[in-house]
N, C-alpha and C positions, 0 to 999 in steps of 0.2 A: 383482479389484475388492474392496476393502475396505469393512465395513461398522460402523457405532456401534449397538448396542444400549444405548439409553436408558432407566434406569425413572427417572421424572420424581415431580415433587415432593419432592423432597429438600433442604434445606434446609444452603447452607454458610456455615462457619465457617472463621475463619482467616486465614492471609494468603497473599498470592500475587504472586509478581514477575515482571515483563511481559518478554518475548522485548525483545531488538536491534528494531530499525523495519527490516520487509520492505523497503518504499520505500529507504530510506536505505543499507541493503547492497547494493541492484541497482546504484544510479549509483557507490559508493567502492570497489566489486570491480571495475567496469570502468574507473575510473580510474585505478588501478596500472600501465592500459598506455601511463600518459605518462611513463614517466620506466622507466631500466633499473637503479632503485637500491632495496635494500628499504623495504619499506612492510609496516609490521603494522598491522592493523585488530583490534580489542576489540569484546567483546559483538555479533558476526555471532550472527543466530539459525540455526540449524542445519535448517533446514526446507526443503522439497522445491525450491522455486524456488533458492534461496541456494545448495545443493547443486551444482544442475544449473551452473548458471554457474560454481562454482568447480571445476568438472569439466571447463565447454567450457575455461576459463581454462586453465588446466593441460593439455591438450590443444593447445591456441594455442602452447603453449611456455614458457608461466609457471612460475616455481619456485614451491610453493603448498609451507608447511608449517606443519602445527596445531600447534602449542606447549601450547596447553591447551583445553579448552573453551568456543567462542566467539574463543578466538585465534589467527589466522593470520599467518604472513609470504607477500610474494610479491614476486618478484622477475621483471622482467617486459625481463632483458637479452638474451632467445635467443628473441622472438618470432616462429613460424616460418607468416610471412604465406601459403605456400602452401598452408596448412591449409586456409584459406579458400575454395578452391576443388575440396575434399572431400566427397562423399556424406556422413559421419559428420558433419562440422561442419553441414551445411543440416540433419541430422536433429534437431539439438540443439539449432539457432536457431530452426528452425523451433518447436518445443515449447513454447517459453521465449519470454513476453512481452518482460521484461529483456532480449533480446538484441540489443534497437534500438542500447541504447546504448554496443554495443560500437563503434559506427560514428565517433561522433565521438572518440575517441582514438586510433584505430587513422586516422582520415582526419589530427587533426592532429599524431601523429610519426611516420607510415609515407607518408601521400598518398595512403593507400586503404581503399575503407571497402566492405564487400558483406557483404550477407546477404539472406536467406528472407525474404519475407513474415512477421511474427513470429505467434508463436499468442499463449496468455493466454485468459483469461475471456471467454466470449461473449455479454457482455452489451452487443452494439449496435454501431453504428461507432466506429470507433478512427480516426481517421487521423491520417499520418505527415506530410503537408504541410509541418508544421511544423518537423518537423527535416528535408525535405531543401531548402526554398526558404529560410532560413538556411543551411545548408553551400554552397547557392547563391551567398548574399550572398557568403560569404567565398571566392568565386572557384574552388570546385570544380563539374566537368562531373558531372551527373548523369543515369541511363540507368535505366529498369525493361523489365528483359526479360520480356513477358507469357505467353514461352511455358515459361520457368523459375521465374518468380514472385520473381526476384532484383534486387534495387536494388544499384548501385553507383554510387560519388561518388569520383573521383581530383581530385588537383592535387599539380603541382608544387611550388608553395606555397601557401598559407593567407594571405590580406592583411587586415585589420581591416575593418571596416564597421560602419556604420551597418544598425539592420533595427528594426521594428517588427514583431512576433511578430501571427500572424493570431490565436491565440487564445494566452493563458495557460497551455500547456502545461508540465506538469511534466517529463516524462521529453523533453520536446522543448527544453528550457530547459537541464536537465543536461549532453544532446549537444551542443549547440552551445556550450556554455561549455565543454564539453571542446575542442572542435574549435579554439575560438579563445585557449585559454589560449599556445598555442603558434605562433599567427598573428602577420605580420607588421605591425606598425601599433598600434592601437586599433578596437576592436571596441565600440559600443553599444547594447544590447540596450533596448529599449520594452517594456513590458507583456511581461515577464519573470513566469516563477514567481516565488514568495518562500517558500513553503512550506519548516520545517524542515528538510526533505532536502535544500531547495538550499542554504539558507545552511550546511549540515555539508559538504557536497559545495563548497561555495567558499571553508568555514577551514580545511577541508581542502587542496584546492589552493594557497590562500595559505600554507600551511606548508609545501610544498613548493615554494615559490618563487613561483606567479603572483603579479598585479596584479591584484586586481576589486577594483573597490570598487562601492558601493551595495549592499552585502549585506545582504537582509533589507528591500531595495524590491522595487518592480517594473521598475528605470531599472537596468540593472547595466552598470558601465564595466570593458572588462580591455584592459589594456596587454600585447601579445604577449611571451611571453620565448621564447630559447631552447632552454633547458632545464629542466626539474623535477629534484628530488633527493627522495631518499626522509622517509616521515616516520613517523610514528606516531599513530593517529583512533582514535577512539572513538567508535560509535555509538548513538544516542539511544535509548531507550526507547521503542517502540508504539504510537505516537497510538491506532492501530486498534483495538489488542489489549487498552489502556487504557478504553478507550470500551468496549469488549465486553465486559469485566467490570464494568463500572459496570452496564448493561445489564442484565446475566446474575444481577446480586445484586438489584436491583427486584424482575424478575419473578419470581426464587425463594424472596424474601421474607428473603434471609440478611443475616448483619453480614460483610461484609470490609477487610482493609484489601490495597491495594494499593500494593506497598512501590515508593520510589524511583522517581515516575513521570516527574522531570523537568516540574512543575507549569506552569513560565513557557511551555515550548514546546507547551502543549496548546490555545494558545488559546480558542475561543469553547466548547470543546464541555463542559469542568463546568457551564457555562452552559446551555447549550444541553439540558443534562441536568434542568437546575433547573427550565428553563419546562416538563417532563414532569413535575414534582410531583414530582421524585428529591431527596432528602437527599445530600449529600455534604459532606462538612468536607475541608481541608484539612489534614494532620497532621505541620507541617516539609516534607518534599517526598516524603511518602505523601499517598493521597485515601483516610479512612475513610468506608463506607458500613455505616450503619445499619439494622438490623431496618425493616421498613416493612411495617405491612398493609395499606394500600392511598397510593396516588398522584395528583395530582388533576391534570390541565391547565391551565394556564393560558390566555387566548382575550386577544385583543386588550382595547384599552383599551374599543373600544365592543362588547365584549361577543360580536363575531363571534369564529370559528372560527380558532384559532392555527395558523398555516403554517409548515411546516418546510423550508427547502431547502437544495441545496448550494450554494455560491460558491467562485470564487477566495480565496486565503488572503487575508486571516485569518479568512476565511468559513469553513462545517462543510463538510469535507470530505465528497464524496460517498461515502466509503468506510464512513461510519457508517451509511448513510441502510437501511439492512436492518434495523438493529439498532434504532434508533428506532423505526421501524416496528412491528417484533415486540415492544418494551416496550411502545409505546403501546394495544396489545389488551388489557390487564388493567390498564389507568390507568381513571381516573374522568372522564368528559370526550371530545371527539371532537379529532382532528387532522387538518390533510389535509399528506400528506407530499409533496414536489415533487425529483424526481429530474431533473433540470435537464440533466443532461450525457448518461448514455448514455440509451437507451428501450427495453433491454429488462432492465432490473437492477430491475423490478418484478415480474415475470413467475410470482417464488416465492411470490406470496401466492396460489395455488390452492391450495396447500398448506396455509396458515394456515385457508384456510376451511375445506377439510374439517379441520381439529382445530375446528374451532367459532368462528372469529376473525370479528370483522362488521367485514370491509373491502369499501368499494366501490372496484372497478378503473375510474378514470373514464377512463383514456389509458396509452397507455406510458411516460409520465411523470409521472403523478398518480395518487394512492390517497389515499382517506379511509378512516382508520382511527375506527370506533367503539367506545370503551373500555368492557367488560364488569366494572369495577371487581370484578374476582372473583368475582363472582356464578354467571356460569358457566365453570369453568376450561376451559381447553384441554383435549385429549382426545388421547391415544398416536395415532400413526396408522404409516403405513410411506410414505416419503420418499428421494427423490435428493436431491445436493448439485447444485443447475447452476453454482455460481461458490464463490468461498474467503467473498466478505463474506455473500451469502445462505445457503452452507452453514452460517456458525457464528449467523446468525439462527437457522435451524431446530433445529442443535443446542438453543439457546436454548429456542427455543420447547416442544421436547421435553423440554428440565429441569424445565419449568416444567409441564408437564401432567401429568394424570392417567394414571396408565399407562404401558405398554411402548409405544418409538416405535422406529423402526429408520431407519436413517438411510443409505442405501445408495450410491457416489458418491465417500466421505472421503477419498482422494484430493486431492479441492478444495479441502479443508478444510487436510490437511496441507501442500499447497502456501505457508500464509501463518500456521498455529500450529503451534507446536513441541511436541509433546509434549500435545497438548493434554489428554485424556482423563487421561492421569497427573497433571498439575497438575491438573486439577479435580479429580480420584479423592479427591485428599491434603488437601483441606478439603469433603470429604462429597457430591460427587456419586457415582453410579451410572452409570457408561461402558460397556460391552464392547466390545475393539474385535473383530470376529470377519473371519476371511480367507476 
């Protein structure tokens, strides 16, 4: 186990450029196994989950080859399906949240789709409902054996349908637009993701030949093709990791800029930053933040208490809501944070309290934070990582205090930043990673 040694209050300067989007590499590395023609993917971030997958991948039978940094080819012509039914592959799906959706391209150009129970962060219920009552719709049998913890979904072929999606699932949205790229008929998806992953993950596929359109709704149409042919993607810049820097420069009072964030696809959350009393300018398609010594909340129009939550896109995604949290301790002003989707991705603020932070735990989905406007900083303390978004809150939180803090766990952390301690080292923080 790996651990960060923090000394906090350090102040950065500089500038800093944000990893490939986690998100967005899990669903276009598993996408390569529609089509047996190459496919290079640009700016993959190199970090522990992206790893593992392009290792099960290659493993699978995929020709996987780094050209450069961030760039792979894969060629996905010798897929050898009976891997799937290997000790090694359940140990690696099992591990690996991403490895749901290797199910829908492997179900629409092979006719079969199994894996493990998936791991990932344990912050709550996850369920899968979603992606297999769609592969439903489009006419494959599916079976969970409860004495192996294995789902499997076969069909002879894939036919179009209509579905209304139970909830707005992201990674449950991606699988089935894989599944049905290559179904026969029309396939229309209701209350679909819209989320930048998907629409990358659907000009993607349209560059390799599918039919969707409504990209960038929640209504998405695809007309079955086929075949796929190979392409070449690029993907987006870090909503997350974007937002975490925004975050990380508030509470440590520094100027940074953050180069090339891809500004249009960030939606609400510069926003969203703003009603925190955060500064941020826009600079061509960097976001400069400013020196700030203190930050003020905003509160509704009639003066009550400002509520932050996640939503469905174009709403803030829940993936920030750690980070918000941890800024909003040394804002001026109180907020109550609302964690909407999982109920136990609030669970790291005992941690916050002992460094001195005045949050009340009202529910596994609600915390009110009371902002200490600096008055009294955070305090070093010794800390686990329990997930990658609450681990780099705590990082956070530990740049930001007084003292040595230890951070034990990072792991979690490496799972979703790349490098991260060296990118911050190189504009003035104090890292250690120690083994």
């Amino acid at each position: 186990m790996a651990t960060f040694e923090v000394i906090g209050n350090q102040k950065l300067f500089g500038e800093i450029h944000p990893q490939g989007a986690k998100n967005e590499a899990l669903q276009v590395l598993c996408a390569v196994l529609l089509t047996s023609e190459v496919v290079t993917i640009e700016n993959i971030p190199e970090i522990r989950d992206v790893s593992r997958l392009i290792e099960l991948l290659a493993d699978l039978g995929v020709e996987v080859n780094k050209i450069e940094k961030g760039k792979f080819t894969f060629c996905s012509k010798n897929v050898d399906i009976d891997y799937l039914k290997t000790e090694k592959y359940a140990a690696q799906a099992t591990a690996l949240r991403g490895s749901i959706m290797l199910v829908g391209p492997l179900l629409g150009r092979f006719g079969i789709g199994y894996i493990p129970k998936p791991g990932g962060d344990k912050i709550g219920r996850r369920k899968l409902d979603t992606h297999f009552i769609g592969f439903q719709k489009l006419g494959a049998i599916f079976n969970f054996d409860s004495t192996t913890n294995f789902f499997t979904v076969g069909a002879k072929k894939l036919k179009g349908s209509y579905m209304l999606l139970e909830e707005a699932s992201v990674t449950g949205t991606a699988n089935i637009i894989m599944a049905a790229v290559l179904a026969e008929g029309t396939t229309t998806i209701f209350n679909a993701a819209c989320e930048p992953y998907i629409q990358q993950l659907c000009i993607m596929l349209n560059n390799m030949g599918a039919k969707i359109s409504g990209v960038g709704s929640n209504l998405l149409t695809i007309e079955g093709v086929t075949s796929l042919k190979g392409t070449t993607h690029k993907i987006l810049p870090d909503m997350i990791e974007i937002g975490s820097f925004i975050g990380m420069a508030a509470m440590t009072q520094s100027e940074i800029t953050i180069k090339n964030v891809a500004y249009q696809e960030l939606g609400v959350i510069p926003d969203s930053f703003k009603r925190l009393g955060i500064k941020l300018e826009k600079r061509n398609d960097d976001i400069y933040i400013p020196y700030q010594e203190h930050y003020e909340i905003e509160t509704f129009i009639d003066g009550s208490i400002l509520t932050i939550a996640d939503s469905i896109w174009p709403g803030l995604t829940p993936d920030l809501l750690s980070v918000f949290l941890v800024v909003a301790t040394q804002a001026k002003g109180s907020v109550l944070i609302h964690q909407k989707m999982f109920e136990s991705r609030l669970f790291f603020v005992d941690k916050l309290i002992e460094m001195g932070a005045q949050i009340i735990l009202c529910d596994p989905h609600r915390a009110t934070v009371i902002g200490m406007d600096r008055r009294f900083p955070l305090r070093g303390t010794t800390m686990s990582s329990p997930d990658i978004r609450a681990g780099v809150a705590l990082l956070i939180a530990a740049m930001s205090a007084n003292g040595k803090s230890i951070i034990h766990n990072i792991e979690q952390i490496d799972r979703g930043y790349q490098n991260i301690e060296e990118r911050l080292n190189n504009i003035g923080a104090k890292i250690k990673r120690l083994n």
